[in-house]
Each structure stands twice: as structure tokens, then as C-alpha cells.
N, C-alpha and C positions, 0 to 999 in steps of 0.2 A: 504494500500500500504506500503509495506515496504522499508527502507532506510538503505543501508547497506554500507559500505568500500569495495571494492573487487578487489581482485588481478585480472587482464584480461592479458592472453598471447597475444603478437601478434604477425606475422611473419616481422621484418624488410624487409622491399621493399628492392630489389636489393641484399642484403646482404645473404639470406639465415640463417640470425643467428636469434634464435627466443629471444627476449627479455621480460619482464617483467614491466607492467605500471599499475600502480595502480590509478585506477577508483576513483576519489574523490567520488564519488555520483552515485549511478543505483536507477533505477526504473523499475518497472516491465513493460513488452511489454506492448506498446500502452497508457504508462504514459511519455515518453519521455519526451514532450514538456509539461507537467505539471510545475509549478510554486511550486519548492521546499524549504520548512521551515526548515530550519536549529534546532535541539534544542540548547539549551542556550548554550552558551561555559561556559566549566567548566574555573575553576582557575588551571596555572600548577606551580607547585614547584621544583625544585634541591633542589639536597643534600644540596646546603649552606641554605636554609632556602628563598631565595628569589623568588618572586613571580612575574607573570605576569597573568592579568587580558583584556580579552577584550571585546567587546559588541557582540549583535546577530548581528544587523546590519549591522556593520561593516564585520563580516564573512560572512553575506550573500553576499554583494556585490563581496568579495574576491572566493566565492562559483559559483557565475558567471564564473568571467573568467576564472577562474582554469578548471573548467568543458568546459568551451568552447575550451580553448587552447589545454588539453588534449585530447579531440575528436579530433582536428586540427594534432595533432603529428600523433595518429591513423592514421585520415583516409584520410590526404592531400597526393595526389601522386606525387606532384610535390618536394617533397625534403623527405629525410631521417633520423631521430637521431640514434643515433650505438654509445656504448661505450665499455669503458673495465673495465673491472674488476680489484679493486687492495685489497689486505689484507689487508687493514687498513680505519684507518677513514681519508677520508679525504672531502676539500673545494672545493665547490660551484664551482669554479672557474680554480681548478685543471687538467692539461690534455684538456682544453677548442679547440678544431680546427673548424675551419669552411670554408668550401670548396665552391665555387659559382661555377657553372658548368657554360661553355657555350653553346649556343642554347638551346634542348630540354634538356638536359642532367640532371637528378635529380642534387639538390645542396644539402647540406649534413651537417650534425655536428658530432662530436663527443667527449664524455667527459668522465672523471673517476668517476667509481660508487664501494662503498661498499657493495657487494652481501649482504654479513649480516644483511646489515640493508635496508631491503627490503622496507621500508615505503619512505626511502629518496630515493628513482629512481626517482619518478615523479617528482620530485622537481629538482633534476639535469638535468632532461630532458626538464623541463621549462624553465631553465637557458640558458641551448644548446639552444631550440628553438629560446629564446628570442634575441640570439646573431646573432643566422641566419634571422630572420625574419628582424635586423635592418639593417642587411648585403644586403639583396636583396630587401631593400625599401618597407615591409612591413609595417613601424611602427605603420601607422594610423589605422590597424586593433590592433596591438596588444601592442603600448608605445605609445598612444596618446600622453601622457605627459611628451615626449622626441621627439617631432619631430626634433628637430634643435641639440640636444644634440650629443656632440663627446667626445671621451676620458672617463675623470672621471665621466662628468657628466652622460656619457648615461649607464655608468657600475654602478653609483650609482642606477638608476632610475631601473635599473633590481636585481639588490640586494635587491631594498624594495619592489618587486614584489615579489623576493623568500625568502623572509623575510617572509609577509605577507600570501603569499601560508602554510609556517611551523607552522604558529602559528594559522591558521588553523586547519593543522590538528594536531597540538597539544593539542587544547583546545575543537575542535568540534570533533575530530574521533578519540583522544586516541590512537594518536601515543606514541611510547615508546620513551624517550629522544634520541637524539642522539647530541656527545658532536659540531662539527662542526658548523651544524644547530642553535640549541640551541644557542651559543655566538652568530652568525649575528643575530637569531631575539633576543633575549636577548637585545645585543646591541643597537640596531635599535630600539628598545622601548623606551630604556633611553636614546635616543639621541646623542648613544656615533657612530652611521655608519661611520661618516669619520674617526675618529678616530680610529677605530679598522680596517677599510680595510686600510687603509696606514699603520700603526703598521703590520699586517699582512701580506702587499705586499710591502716591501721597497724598491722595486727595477723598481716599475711603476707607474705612474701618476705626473710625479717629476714637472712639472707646477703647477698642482692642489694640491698638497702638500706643494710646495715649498707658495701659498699664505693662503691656509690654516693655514699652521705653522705663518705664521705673522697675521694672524686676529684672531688666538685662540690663544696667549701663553698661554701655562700651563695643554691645554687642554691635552695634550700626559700624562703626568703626573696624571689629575686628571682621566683619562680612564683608566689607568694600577691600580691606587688605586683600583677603581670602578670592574674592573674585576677581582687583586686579592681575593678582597672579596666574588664577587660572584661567581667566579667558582675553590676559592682556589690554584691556578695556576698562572704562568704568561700568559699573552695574546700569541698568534699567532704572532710568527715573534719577539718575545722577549724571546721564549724555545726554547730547542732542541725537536727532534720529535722524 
């Protein structure tokens, strides 16, 4: 049985625009529901020389949902994901709306995606999801361990969701870097997540910042050291774009 990456067209419900979602994981007809073995994750590196390492296991579990939630975008008719297109790289987060329909009426998201870099759709498109399913009280199928979460907390807990979905396919499907991507889970490895989404977003979560900043001094300081070095740049929300 073969295990492959594959692009799958689908037709967006309601929308008529066709879009692009890239299949974590196929199997051939009538292996579906087969119990699939991840191989080993490789080690991935940047240019700086810095390295991120992670387990089989730990990707299998991540190999789970990603494949479950993906099928879910596909083939649930009860809401839609739809984005647009922008010329650049951009964040997770960027262009994010989400629509709750009344009665029958599909409910919706939509986000910005970099055509170019075809391997981060799926990953945007988990984000969207993830923001619509806590929207219309899905959580317990899909942020168990965010039921009660509002604000930062519940935008954290879906950032280490699409953290963990990139470093995936980073290290198991040989995705090609992309810069965005790369600093959240970069980040989010070394433990620098609040850190780099407050530095990045300065203009939201000003509660959960506002005590962050006093239970971490210094930590803003030691993240910009920490990310000059490894991606030679300043962080998100400290350059111009």
C-alpha cells in the first residue's frame, strides 16, 4: 500500500470557486480505515543552522487529527472554508472572518492564503476551521483542551494545533520551508508562543498580555535575542513588511 502527500481539488459548497486542500495522508481504495504508520520524522534545519527534532509518536497522534479535521473541511455540508489569495507570505491569522449563519443556512470562514506556497492551505484552512468550529460550539469534537477557553487562551490553544499540524509536515512529508509557518512552530518549540504572538499582534489580547508582561519580565527581550538569531531578522510586529 502506498503512502503519499496529494494535492485533492474540491468544489467549495455554495461558493462555486474551486479550491485546493492538500490530503495529509491517502490510501489506496478500501484501505481507508487502515491504521497508518507514519515513517520516522526527519530533522528540519534553516539557513541559521538551527534545528528542530521531533518523535514518530508524537506525529502520529498529530497525523490523527489533521486527517480527521481535513476530511471534516471536505466533506461536512453544514459550513464552508473560502479564502483569498494574497502575493505574499503571510500569518496564520491574517484576513481570519467567520460568519455563523442563522437556521439552516451554511456558517462559513474565510482566511488569506499564499497561492505559492501551496503546502500551507491546509494549514490555514485548519486555523479557519478551528475558529469556526469554537464559534458554533463544536469544541468537544475538535479543542477538547479548550472547552472553557476565551480570548488568548482559546487563540493560543489553536496556534499549537497549527503549530503542530507544520511540523508535521515538515518533518514527516517534506514540506519546503515557509518563513511564517516556520517562526510559530519554531517558536512554539522553544517555548517562546506567547511571546512571539503578542510581539506579533500588538494591538490584541491586551488583558492576557498586559499579565503576561508582569509574570515574565524580560521574556520580550530574551524572544527577540532568541529569534534574531535564529531566523537573522527581527521578529513579527518589530519589522517592517
Amino acid at each position: 500500500m502506498m503512502l503519499q502527500s496529494l494535492g485533492v481539488s474540491v468544489n467549495l459548497r455554495r461558493s462555486g470557486v474551486r479550491m485546493a486542500v492538500l490530503a495529509t495522508l491517502t490510501v489506496s481504495a478500501g484501505c481507508a480505515a487502515a491504521v497508518i504508520e507514519l515513517p520516522e520524522p526527519r530533522t528540519i534545519v534553516i539557513h541559521s543552522g538551527a534545528r528542530l527534532r521531533t518523535d514518530q509518536a508524537r506525529m502520529q497522534e498529530v497525523n490523527e487529527w489533521v486527517t480527521r479535521e481535513t476530511n471534516n473541511i471536505i466533506e461536512d455540508p453544514t459550513f464552508f472554508i473560502d479564502h483569498q489569495e494574497t502575493a505574499r507570505e503571510v500569518y496564520v491569522w491574517e484576513q481570519l472572518y467567520v460568519a455563523v449563519s442563522p437556521g439552516d443556512a451554511q456558517d462559513s470562514a474565510s482566511i488569506a492564503i499564499d497561492p505559492r506556497a501551496f503546502d500551507t492551505i491546509a494549514i490555514h484552512h485548519i486555523y479557519a476551521h478551528l475558529h469556526l468550529m469554537a464559534e458554533v460550539g463544536r469544541r468537544d469534537e475538535w479543542l477538547p483542551e479548550a472547552l472553557d477557553a476565551v480570548e488568548y487562551e482559546l487563540e493560543r490553544a489553536i496556534l499549537k494545533r497549527v503549530s503542530d499540524a507544520w511540523l508535521m509536515g515538515r518533518t514527516v512529508f517534506d514540506f519546503p520551508p515557509y518563513g511564517p509557518l516556520d517562526e510559530l512552530t519554531y517558536a512554539n518549540e522553544a517555548g517562546f508562543l506567547d511571546a512571539f504572538t503578542f510581539t506579533a499582534r500588538p494591538s490584541e489580547f491586551a488583558v492576557a498580555r498586559a499579565e503576561w508582561a508582569r509574570e515574565n519580565p524580560g521574556e520580550t527581550d530574551r524572544y527577540r535575542d532568541w529569534f534574531l538569531e535564529t531566523f537573522s531578522r527581527e521578529p513579527p510586529g518589530l519589522r517592517s513588511r
